[in-house]
N, C-alpha and C positions, 0 to 999 in steps of 0.2 A: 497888198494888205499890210498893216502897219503891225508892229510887233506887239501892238497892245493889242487890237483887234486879235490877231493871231491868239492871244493867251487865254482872251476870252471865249473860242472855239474849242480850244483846249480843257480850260476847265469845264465845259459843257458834257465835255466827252466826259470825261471824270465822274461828275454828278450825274450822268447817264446812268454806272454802273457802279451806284450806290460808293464810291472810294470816302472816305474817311479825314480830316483833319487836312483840307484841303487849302495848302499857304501859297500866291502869288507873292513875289520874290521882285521888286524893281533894281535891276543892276546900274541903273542907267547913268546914274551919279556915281560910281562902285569906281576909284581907279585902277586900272589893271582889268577889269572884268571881260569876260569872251565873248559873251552874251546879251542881251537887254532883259529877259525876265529868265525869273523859275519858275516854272508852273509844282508842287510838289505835294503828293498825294500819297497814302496810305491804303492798303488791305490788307484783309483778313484772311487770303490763302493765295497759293499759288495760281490757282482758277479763276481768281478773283482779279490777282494783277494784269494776268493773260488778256482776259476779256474786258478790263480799261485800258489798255493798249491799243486792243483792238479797236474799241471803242473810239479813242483820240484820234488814231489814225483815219479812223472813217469820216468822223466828223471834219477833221483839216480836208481831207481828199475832196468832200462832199461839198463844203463851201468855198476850195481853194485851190484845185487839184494839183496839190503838190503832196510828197510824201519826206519823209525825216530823211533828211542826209544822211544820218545815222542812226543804228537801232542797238544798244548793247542792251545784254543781261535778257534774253527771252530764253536762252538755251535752261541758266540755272532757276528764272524766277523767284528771284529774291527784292531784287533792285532793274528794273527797266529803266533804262536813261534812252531816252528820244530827244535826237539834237533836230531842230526845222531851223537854225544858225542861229535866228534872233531870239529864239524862243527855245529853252530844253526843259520841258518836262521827267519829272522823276517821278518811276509809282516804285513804291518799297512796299514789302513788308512792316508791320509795324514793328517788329522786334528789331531790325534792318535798321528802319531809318534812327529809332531812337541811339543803334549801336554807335550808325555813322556820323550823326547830327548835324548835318549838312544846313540844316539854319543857323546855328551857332557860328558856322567856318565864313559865311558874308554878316557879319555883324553890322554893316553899316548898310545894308541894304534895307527900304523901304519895304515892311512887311505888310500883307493884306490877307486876314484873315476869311474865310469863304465858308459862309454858314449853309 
């Protein structure tokens, strides 16, 4: 599965569980970058990010059976980062992300906004 197909699963998972201000992120011209996309999404509680996590997770698993290399931030529920290498999805808090601004920190990344 190719890293864009991948993102696209991802954002599914997302929009499954109603997430908020939903930005793909292409790194793929970025130099220095780690990754090929962002997937980066927004909620409105702790319960909320919980269960787009879950949400993401199931949808990659269902169509791909793979799970995140890595899973940080479920313990506080603030900011969830899920790395699948080529792909890392972020669910924040809105308060979170706006603090972080983790859109503004890749400025020359290809944004795609996700209505």
């Amino acid at each position: 599965m190719t890293a864009e197909e991948l993102s696209k699963i991802i954002v599914k998972g997302m929009e499954d569980k109603k997430a908020s201000d939903i930005v793909l992120m292409d790194l793929r011209d970025v130099s220095n970058s780690f990754t090929d996309f962002f997937v980066i999404c927004s909620g409105n509680s702790d319960t909320q990010l919980e269960a787009i996590s879950e949400s993401i997770e199931e949808q990659v698993f269902k169509s791909n059976k793979e799970k995140p290399w890595r899973n940080e931030g479920k313990n506080n529920l603030q900011w969830i980062l899920m790395d699948y290498v080529n792909v890392v999805a972020h669910v924040f808090l809105k308060e979170k992300r706006e603090f972080y601004g983790i859109e503004e920190l890749w400025g020359d990344a290809k944004v795609t906004r996700i209505d």
